[in-house]
VMD Tcl script that draws the C-alpha trace (Angstrom):
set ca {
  {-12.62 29.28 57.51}
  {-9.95 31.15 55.40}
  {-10.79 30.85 51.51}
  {-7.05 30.31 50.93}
  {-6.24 27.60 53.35}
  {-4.56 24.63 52.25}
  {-5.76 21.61 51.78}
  {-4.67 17.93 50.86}
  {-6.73 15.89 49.04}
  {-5.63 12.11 48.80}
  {-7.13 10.25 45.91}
  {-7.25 13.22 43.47}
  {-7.19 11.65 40.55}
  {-10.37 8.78 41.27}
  {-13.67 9.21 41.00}
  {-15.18 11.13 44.12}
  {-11.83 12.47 44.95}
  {-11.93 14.36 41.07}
  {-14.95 15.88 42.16}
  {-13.69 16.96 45.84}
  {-10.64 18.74 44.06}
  {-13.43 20.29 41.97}
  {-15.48 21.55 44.47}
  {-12.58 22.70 46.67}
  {-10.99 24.69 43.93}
  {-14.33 26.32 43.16}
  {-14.93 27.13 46.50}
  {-11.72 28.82 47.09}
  {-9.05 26.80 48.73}
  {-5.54 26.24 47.81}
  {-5.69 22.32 46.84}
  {-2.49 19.90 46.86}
  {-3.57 16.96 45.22}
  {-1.96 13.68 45.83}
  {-0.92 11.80 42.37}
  {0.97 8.91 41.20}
  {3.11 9.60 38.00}
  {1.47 6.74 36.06}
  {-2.43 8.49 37.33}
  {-4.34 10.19 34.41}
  {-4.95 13.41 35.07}
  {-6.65 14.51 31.90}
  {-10.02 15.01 33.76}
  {-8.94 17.24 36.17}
  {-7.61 19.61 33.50}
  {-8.24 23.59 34.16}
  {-7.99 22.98 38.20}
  {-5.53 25.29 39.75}
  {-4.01 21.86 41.59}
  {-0.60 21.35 43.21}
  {0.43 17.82 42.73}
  {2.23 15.78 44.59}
  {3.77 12.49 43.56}
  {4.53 10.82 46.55}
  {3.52 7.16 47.52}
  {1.30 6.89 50.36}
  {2.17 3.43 51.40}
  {5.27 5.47 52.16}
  {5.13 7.23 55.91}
  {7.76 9.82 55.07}
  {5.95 10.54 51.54}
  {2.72 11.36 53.49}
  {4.55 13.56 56.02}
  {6.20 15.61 53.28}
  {3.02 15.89 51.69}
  {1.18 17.05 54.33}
  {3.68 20.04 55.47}
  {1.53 23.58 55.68}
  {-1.89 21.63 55.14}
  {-4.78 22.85 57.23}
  {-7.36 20.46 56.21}
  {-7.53 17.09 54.80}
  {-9.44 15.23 52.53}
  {-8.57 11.03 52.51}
  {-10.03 10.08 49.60}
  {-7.57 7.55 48.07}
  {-8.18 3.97 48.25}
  {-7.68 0.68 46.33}
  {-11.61 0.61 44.97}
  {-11.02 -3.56 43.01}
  {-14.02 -5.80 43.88}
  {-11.47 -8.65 42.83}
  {-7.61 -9.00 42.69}
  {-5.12 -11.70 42.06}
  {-4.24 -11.12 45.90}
  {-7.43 -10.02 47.45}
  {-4.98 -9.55 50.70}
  {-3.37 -6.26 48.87}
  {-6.65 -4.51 48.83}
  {-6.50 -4.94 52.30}
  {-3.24 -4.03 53.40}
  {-3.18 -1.34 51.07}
  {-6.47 0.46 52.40}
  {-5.62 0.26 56.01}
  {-1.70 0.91 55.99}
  {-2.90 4.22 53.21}
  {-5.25 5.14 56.23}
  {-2.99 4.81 59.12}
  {-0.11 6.77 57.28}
  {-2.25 9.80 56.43}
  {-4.10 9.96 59.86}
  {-1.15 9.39 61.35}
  {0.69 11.75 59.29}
  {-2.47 14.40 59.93}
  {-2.27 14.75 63.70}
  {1.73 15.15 63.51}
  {1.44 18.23 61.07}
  {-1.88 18.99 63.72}
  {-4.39 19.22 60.56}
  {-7.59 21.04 62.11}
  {-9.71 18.56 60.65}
  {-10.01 15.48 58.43}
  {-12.46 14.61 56.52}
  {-12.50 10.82 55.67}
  {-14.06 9.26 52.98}
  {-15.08 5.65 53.99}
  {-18.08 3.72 52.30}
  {-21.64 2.44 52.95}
  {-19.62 -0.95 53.26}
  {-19.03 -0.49 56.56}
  {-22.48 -0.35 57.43}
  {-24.82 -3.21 57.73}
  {-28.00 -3.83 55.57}
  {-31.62 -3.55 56.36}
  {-32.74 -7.29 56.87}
  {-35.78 -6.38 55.62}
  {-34.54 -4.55 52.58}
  {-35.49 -0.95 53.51}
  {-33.53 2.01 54.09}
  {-30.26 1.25 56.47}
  {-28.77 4.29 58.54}
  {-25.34 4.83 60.08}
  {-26.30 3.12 63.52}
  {-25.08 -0.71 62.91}
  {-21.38 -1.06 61.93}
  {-20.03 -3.72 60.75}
  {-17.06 -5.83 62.06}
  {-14.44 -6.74 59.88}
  {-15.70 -10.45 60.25}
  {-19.09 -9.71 58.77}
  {-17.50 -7.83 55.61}
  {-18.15 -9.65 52.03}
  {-14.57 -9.46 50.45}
  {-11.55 -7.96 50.60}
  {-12.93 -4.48 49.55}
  {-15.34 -4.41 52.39}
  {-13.25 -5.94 54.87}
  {-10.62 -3.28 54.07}
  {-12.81 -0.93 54.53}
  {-14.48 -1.30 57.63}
  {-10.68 -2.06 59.19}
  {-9.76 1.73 58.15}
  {-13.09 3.22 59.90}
  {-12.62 1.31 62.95}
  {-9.02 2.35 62.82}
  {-9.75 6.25 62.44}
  {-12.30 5.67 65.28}
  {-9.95 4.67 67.47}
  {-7.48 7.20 66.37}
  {-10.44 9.87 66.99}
  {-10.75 8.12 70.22}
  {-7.52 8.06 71.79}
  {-5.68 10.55 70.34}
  {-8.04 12.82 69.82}
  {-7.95 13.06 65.82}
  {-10.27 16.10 64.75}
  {-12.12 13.16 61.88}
  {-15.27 13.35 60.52}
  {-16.35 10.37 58.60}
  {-18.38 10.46 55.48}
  {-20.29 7.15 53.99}
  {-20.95 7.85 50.34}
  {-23.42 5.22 48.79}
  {-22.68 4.18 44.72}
  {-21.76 7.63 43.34}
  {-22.40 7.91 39.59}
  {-21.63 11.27 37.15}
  {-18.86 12.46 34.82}
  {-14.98 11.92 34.92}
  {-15.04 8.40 36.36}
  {-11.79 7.62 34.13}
  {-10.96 4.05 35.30}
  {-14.14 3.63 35.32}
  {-15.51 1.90 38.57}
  {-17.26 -1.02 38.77}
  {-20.47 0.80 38.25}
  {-19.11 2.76 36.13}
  {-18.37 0.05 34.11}
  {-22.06 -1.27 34.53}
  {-23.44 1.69 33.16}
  {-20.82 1.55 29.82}
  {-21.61 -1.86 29.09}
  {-25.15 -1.40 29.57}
  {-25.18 1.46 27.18}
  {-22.97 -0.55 24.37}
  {-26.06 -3.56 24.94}
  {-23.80 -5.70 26.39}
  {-25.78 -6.69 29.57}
  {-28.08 -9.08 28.19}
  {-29.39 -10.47 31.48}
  {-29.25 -9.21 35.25}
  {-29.88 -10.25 38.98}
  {-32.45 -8.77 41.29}
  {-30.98 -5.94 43.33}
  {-30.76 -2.74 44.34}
  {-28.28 0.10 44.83}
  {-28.41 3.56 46.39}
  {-27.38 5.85 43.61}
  {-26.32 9.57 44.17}
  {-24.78 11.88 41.87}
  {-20.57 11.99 42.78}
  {-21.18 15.72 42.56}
  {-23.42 15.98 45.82}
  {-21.00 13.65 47.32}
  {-18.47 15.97 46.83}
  {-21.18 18.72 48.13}
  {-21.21 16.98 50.99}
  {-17.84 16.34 51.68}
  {-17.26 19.68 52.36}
  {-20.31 20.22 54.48}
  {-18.96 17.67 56.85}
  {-15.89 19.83 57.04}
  {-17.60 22.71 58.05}
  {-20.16 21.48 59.92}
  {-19.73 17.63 60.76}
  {-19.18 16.55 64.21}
  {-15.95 14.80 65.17}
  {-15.97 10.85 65.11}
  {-19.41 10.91 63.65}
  {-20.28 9.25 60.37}
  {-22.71 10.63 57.45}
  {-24.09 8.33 54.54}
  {-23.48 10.38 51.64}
  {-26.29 8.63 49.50}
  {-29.47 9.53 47.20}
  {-31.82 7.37 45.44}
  {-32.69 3.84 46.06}
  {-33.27 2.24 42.59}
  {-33.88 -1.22 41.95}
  {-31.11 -2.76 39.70}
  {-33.79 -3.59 36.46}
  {-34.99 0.10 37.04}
  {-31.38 1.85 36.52}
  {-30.82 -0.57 33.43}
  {-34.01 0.75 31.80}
  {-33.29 4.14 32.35}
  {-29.75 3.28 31.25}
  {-31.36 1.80 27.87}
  {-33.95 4.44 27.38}
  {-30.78 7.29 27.63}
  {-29.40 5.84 24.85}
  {-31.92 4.05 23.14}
  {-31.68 0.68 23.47}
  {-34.30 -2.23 24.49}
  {-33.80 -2.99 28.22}
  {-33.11 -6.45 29.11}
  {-35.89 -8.75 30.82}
  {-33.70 -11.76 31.37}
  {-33.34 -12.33 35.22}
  {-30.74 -14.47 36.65}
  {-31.56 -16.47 39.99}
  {-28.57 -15.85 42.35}
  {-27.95 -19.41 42.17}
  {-27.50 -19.49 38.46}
  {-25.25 -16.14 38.62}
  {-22.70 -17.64 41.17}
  {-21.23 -20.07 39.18}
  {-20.94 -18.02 36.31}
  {-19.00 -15.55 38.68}
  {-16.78 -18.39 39.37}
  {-15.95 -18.91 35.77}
  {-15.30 -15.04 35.36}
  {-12.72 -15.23 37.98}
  {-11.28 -18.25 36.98}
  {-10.65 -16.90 33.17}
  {-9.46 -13.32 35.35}
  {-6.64 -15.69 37.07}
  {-5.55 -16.50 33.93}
  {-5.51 -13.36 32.05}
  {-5.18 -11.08 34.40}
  {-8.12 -8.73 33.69}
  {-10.25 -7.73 36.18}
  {-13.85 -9.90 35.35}
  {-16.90 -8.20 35.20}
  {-19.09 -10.28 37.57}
  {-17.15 -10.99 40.92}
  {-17.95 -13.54 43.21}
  {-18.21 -10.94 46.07}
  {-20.74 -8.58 43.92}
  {-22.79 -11.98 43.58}
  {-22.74 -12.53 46.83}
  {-23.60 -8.79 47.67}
  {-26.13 -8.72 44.74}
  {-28.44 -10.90 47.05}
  {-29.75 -7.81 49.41}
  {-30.91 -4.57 48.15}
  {-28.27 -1.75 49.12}
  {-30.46 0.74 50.16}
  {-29.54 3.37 52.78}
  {-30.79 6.58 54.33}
  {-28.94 10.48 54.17}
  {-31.19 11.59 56.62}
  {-28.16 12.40 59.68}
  {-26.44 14.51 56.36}
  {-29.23 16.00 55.61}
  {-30.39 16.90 59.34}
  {-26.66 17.76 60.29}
  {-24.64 18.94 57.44}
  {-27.56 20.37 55.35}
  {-26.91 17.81 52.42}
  {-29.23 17.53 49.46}
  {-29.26 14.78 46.83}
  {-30.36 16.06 43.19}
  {-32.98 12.87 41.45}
  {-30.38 9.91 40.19}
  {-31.51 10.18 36.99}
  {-29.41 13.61 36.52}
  {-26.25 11.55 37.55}
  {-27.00 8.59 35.64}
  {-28.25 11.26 32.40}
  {-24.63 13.14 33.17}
  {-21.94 9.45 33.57}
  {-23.47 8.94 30.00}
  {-22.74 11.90 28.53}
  {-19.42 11.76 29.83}
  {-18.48 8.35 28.57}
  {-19.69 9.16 25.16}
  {-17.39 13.04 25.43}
  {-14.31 10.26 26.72}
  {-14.81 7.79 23.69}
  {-16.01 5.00 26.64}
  {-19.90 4.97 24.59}
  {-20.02 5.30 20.89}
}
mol new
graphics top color blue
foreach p $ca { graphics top sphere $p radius 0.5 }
foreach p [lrange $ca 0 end-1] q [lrange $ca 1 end] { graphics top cylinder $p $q radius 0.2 }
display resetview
């Protein structure tokens, strides 16, 4: 591949996508970087990037936006465990898809790379380490988010499928590491653990990677992923009290010991979202992340790391780099 061909990343200015743009311009490649006018862009400062403000709900926008682009990146997504109308998560993650695929094999892209979720994927009953072989249907999602989700894989499979769009899919787990501006919802975990304001938690346990490797592997898949398969993206599996000690100890806090039953967490989830209804901020426990909370999220990278030669740094260097970040941004005193 040609270090100056041109690529368009969707979903620039978010988390992972910040961190594909990164990569991408380090690596060589001339980067066009979806944007919308109101998107901060502060974090992405001293990238050689060619914005584009277009709307990607928008077919024509995506079209325009994807004239001389050799290679794709979909990266941009509605990422809100809760809205006031959960059905706009939806329709916005699926019609973004279709547009940009869509929009990809018109302009004849040579390959996408697609950035779905471990969402898609279902859980280990048993609580160890799931892989990429059990997909979910959109039936068995929990919430808009992962409902939305799963409907945009299964929609660039079939696109793969039967009109032969050159997609590779990539699964990242719970990325975690610098510029996450918004911040996402674990993002926001880790702030509010740092300013002591989690007093109490639930029993869980995420898959935690830095959003550096994920970007690392992101462009692996585009040089050496196969066509319609997926790759989990992923690195350590941490239990939930684990990360908010090590969270604690970074700053130098006492950890919290209180542990919520789910049962006791639920209805205090309900209470968040009905005080979100009413002012309009997003709560901080959802119902769905309750209802997600009650499996350990724990996955396996070992197809990325067979395949695509993808290698997870420890967690701790993500989680040790997000907090150094947030305290740079003004997020952590």
């Amino acid at each position: 591949m040609s270090g100056a061909a041109k690529v368009l990343v969707t979903g620039a200015t978010g988390f992972i996508g910040s961190a594909v743009a990164k990569a991408l311009c380090e690596a060589g490649f001339a980067v066009r970087a979806t944007a919308l006018p109101t998107s901060p862009r502060h974090h992405l400062a001293g990238l050689d990037l060619d914005f584009y403000e277009g709307d990607l709900r928008d077919p024509s926008s995506v079209r325009t936006a994807m004239v001389d682009i050799q290679y794709v990146f979909h990266l941009a997504a509605d990422y809100r465990l809760w809205a006031r109308k959960s059905s706009e998560i939806l329709k916005n993650n699926v019609l973004i898809t279709r547009n940009v695929m869509e929009a990809a094999l018109r302009a004849r892209a040579e390959r996408i790379v697609y950035t779905s979720s471990v969402a898609t994927l279902a859980l280990d009953p048993h609580g160890g380490a799931a892989d990429e072989t059990k997909p979910l249907s959109e039936e068995q999602g929990i919430g808009a988010y992962k409902r939305s989700k799963i409907a945009a894989e299964r929609l660039v499979e079939q696109l793969v499928a039967n009109e032969g769009l050159p997609a590779v899919i990539v699964n990242p787990s719970t990325p975690v590491g610098p510029r996450d501006v918004r911040p996402t919802p674990t993002g926001r975990i880790i702030v509010e653990a740092a300013k002591g304001r989690i007093p109490a938690f639930v029993d869980t346990g995420l898959n935690l990677v830095h959003v550096d490797d994920v970007a690392a592997g992101q462009l692996a898949a585009l040089h050496r992923g196969r066509i319609g398969e997926r790759y989990i993206l992923g690195g350590e599996n941490v239990p939930f009290a684990q990360m908010l000690e090590d969270i604690s100890r970074l700053v130098g806090r006492r950890a919290p010991r209180l542990r919520i039953p789910h049962a006791v967490a639920l209805p205090i989830a309900y209470a968040a979202e009905g005080l979100a209804l009413l002012t309009g901020k997003e709560p901080f426990a959802s119902i769905d992340a309750v209802r997600m909370a009650k499996h350990c999220m724990y996955f396996t990278s070992r197809k990325a790391e067979r395949e695509l030669g993808f290698n997870a740094r420890p967690y701790i260097e993500g989680l040790t780099d997000a907090i150094r970040w947030f305290h740079h941004a003004g997020y952590v005193g």
